[in-house]
C-alpha positions, 0 to 999 in steps of 0.5 A, a space after each residue: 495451500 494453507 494460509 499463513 497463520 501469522 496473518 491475520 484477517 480481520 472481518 469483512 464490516 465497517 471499516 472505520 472498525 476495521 481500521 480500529 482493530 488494525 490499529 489497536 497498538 495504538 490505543 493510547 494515542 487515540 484515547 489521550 488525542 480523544 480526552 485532549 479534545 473533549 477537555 478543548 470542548 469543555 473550556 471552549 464552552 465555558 466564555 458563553 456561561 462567562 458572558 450570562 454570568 457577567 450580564 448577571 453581575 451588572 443587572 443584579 449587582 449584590 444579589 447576582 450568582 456569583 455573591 453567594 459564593 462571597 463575592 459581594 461587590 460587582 469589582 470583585 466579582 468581575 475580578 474573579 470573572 476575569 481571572 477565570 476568563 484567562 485560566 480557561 481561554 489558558 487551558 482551551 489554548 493549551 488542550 487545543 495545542 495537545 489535540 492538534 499535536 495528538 491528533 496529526 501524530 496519530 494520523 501519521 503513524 497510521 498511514 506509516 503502519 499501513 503502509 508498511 504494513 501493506 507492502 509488507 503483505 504484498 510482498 509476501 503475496 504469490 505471483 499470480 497476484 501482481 499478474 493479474 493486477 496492475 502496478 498503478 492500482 496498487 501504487 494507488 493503494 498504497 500513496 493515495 488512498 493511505 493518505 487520505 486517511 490524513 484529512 479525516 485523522 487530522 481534523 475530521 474525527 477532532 470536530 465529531 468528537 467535540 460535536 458529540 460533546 457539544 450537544 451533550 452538554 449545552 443541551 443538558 444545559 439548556 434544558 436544565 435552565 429553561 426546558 420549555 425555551 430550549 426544546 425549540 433547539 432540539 427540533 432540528 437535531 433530528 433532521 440533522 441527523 437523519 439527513 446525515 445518515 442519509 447523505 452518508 448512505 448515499 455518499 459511500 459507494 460514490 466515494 467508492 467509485 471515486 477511489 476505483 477511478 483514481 486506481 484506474 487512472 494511476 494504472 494508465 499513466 503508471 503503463 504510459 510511463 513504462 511503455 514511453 519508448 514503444 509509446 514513441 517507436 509506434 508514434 501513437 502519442 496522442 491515441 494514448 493522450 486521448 486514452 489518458 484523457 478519458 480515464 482523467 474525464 471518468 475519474 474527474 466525472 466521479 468525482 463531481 457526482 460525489 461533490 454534487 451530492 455532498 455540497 448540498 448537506 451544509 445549506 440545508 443544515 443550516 435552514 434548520 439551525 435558522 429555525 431553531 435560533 430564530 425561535 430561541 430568539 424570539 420565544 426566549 426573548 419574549 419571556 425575558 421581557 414579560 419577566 419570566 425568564 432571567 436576562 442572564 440566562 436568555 443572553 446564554 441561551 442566544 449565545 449558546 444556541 449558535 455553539 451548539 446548532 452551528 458546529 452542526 454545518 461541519 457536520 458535512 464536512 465531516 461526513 466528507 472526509 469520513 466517506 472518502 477515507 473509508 473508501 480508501 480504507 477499505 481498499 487499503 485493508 482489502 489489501 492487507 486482508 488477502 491472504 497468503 496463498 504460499 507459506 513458509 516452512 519453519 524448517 531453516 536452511 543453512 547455505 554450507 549444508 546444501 548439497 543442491 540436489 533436485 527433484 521433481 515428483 509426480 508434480 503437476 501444476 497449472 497457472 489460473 485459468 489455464 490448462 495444466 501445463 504439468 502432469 505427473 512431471 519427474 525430474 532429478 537434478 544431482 547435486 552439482 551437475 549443470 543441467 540445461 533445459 531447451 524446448 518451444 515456447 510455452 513448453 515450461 521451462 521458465 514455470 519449473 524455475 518459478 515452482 523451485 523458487 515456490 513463486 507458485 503453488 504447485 496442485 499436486 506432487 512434490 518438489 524436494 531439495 536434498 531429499 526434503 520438501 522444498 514447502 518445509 523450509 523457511 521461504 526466505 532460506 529458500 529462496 536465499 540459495 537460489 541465484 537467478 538470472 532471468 532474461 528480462 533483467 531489473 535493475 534499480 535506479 542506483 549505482 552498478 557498484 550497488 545493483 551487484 551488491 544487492 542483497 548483500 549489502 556487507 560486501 566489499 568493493 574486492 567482491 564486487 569488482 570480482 564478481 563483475 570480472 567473472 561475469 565479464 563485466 569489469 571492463 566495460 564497467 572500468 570505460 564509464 566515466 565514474 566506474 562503478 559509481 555509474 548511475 543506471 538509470 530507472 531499469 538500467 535505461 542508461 546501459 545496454 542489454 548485453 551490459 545490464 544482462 552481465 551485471 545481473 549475473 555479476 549480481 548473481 556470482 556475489 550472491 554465491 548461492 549453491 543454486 544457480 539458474 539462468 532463465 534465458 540470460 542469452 536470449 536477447 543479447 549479442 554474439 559478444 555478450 553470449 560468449 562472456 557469459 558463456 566464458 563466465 558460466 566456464 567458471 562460476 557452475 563447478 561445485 553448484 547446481 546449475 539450470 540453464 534454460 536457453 532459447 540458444 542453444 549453444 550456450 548449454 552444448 557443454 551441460 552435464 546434461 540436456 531435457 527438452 520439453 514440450 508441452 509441460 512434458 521431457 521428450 528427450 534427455 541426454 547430452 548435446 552430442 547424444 541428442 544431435 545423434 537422436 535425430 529428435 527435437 532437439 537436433 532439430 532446433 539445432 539445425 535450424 539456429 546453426 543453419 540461421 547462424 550460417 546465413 548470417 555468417 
């Protein structure tokens, strides 16, 4: 299928570019956050030239630095040095203030757009993506490595910015009032350096192994975390602590490798910086004593020396931070950059104009790294009718709900709603028509008044308790302690099978789509809970299309029509009395469920 042109896909790179890119929006919050720590830089150097002027005024009184700018007597010009002193520590507080503001502002606006920006993107993904993938990966993703694009923005890229100013300018400094003493400060810059980009080669991949770790290990404990009553039904609690255990162990093993490696960068940072202030140090004083350098300026040199070696320690740091958020960001923006494998259609779909009309032409599909399960398949659905569908497992009843629903791209063929392409129509349209009820129900953490109501939050409460009368739900809803404000628990862990099945159907009846489909809803459910849905379906399938793929049977003897499947393929048609009359497959899966129903009875 074509790749939604909407999105789009950055190149594949550095990934600090990568992020730039993405984040161009904001191009003026980088650049005022950016001008906001180069002017903090600026004052925060100016105290060292403020203590060589000082030293000047005392040593050389009248004919200092400052008297030829007018300044003749000393009390002046410390007069003028200390009102100078408050206005620039004044400034290098206030921009210190506005680049921390700037700085965190952009941090979180950044991890809010690209986290939004990725769920946005995963929702849009084709099913086949999330079955190959875990949830605890990508919960991963989207928590953890987003977040610690926070420690770099916050702080990190503050200090590289100030660091590049700081060399720049004490160096041009240094060299321009004492060339043959400075150069000893730039011996170890070189190193530096190179030892950064050294470390930092050497630092990537372990970062990356660190983020791939934590993936893992989200995985596991988001798996456990699902699975805690087969956890407890299987007894095997402290086999999957031991499992929990070892993921733990590598994550905390990558982790320490990548630790190992950056902790050795500062000390040996700053072995070369002590060369370097030893030899200013020395050398310079040695000058200032046989007269050839001015004490003011050796007293700025010394002082200078430590502001612009020392910020080389952070350096480290940095790089730290830098690593372990361009590994996150890499995942992040891998993520956003997959693409689109199902694109809308531009064509709306207006509900009151469906007629609900299916058909199935010479489709054929096939999941990744499978057989095809269809081959040249043919169906028409007419508009109106309740069609049910019945057949072994793996047969592919539940793959032609999910190819309606375009959850999947069929290879070839074509599937048409109302005589058009259902690829034409604007996929939220789509779908939106669609009311499905699968047989594993999800409900989300809430109420039941709003997991009815979901997807039509403009309900009223009539609706709801209308709704959940026609899926026979009202009375058990009526015996909870608060009604319809109950709260079902994560997954609707708080209520029965039968009751979170009669709910989703509820659900399903607000959502009045002129398109139902029943995915096994009576599977798994009781003799009682069967025969509501069956009473329910009684009601709510006149004037609207309707599929019913049942593994019991009964539940679809009344249909407009039956289709038994197998291996992707229809082997019989008819209703329920023309097919027990066949003596085919499905008089044979009758047999046996009425004969097993018989043996319970």
């Amino acid at each position: 299928m074509p790749q939604n042109k909407s999105q789009s896909i950055y190149p594949k790179g550095n990934p600090l570019i990568r992020l730039i890119r993405n984040q161009s929006k904001q191009k003026f919050l980088v650049i005022s956050a950016a001008f906001s720590s180069i002017l903090n830089k600026l004052f925060d150097l100016a105290p060292p030239i403020l203590i060589g002027i000082s030293i000047d005024v005392v040593v050389r009184e009248k004919s200092s630095y400052l008297a030829n700018f007018g300044f003749k007597s000393v009390p002046i010009q410390l007069l003028v040095l200390a009102i100078a002193s408050f206005i620039i520590w004044t400034a290098e507080s206030f921009f210190e203030y506005l680049y921390a503001l700037l700085w965190r502002n952009l941090a979180q606006k950044t991890q809010h757009n690209l986290r939004i920006e990725a769920y946005k993107h995963l929702q849009e993904l084709e099913m086949s993506f999330f079955e190959n993938d875990s949830s605890g990966r990508l919960l991963s993703i989207l928590n953890d490595d987003i977040n610690q694009l926070e420690r770099f923005l916050d702080q990190g890229a503050n200090q590289l910015i100030q660091l590049i100013i700081t060399v720049i300018l004490v160096g041009s400094a240094m060299l321009f009032l004492a060339p043959g003493v400075a150069i000893f400060a730039f011996i170890p810059i070189p190193i530096i350096l190179l030892g950064s980009v050294n470390f930092q080669r050497k630092l990537a991949p372990k970062y990356k192994d660190v983020r791939d770790k934590a993936g893992d290990l989200a995985a596991r404990l988001s798996n456990n975390l699902g699975g805690m009553l087969t956890i407890k039904s299987f007894a095997t609690e402290s086999w999957e602590l031991k499992r929990l255990s070892l993921d733990s162990y590598s994550y905390q093993k990558s982790n320490s490798a990548a630790i190992k490696l950056s902790a050795a960068f500062i000390p040996l940072i700053r072995f070369a910086i002590l060369f370097a202030f030893l030899a200013i140090l020395i050398i310079g004083g040695l000058r200032a004593w046989n007269g050839n350098l001015e004490i003011g300026v050796y007293s700025f040199l010394v002082f200078i020396t430590q502001r612009l070696l020392w910020p080389l320690t952070t350096l480290g740091h940095v790089l730290d931070d830098y690593q372990r958020s361009m590994a996150s960001t890499n995942r992040v923006l891998d993520l956003i950059d997959r693409p689109i494998l199902i694109s809308s259609g531009s064509l709306r779909l207006k509900r009151n104009n469906i007629k609900g009309n299916i058909i199935f032409k010479n489709v054929s599909f096939q999941y990744n790294d499978r057989n095809k399960l269809l081959n040249d398949f043919n169906l028409e659905i007419l508009a109106g009718t309740t069609i049910g569908i019945v057949g072994p497992t793996g047969s592919g009843k539940s793959s032609l709900v999910k190819l309606i629903l375009r959850l999947y791209s069929i290879s070839s063929g074509q599937i048409e709603l109302d005589g058009v392409s259902i690829e034409k129509f604007y996929l939220p349209d789509l779908r939106k028509s669609i009311a499905l009820v699968s047989q594993e129900v999800y409900l989300f953490h809430g109420t039941i008044e709003e997991n009815i109501a979901y997807g039509n939050n403009n309900a009223s409460s009539f609706e709801i308790r209308k709704a959940a009368k026609l899926s026979e739900a009202d009375d058990f809803i009526g015996k909870l302690p608060e009604g319809y404000k109950t709260l079902v628990g994560e997954r609707g862990q708080k209520l029965s099978g039968g009751q979170c099945q009669r709910i989703a159907l509820a659900r399903a009846i607000l959502k009045n789509a002129p398109i139902l489909i029943l995915d096994e809803a009576t599977a798994s459910v009781d003799n009682e809970t069967e025969a509501a849905i069956q009473r329910s379906l009684a009601k709510i399938t006149s004037n609207r299309t309707t599929l019913v793929i049942a593994h019991r049977l009964s539940t679809i003897k009344n249909a407009d029509k039956i289709i038994v499947l197998n291996e992707g393929r229809i082997v019989e048609s008819g209703t329920h009395d023309y097919l027990l009359k066949k003596e085919g497959l499905y008089s044979d899966l009758w047999r046996v469920q009425a004969g097993y129903n018989q043996t319970l009875k």
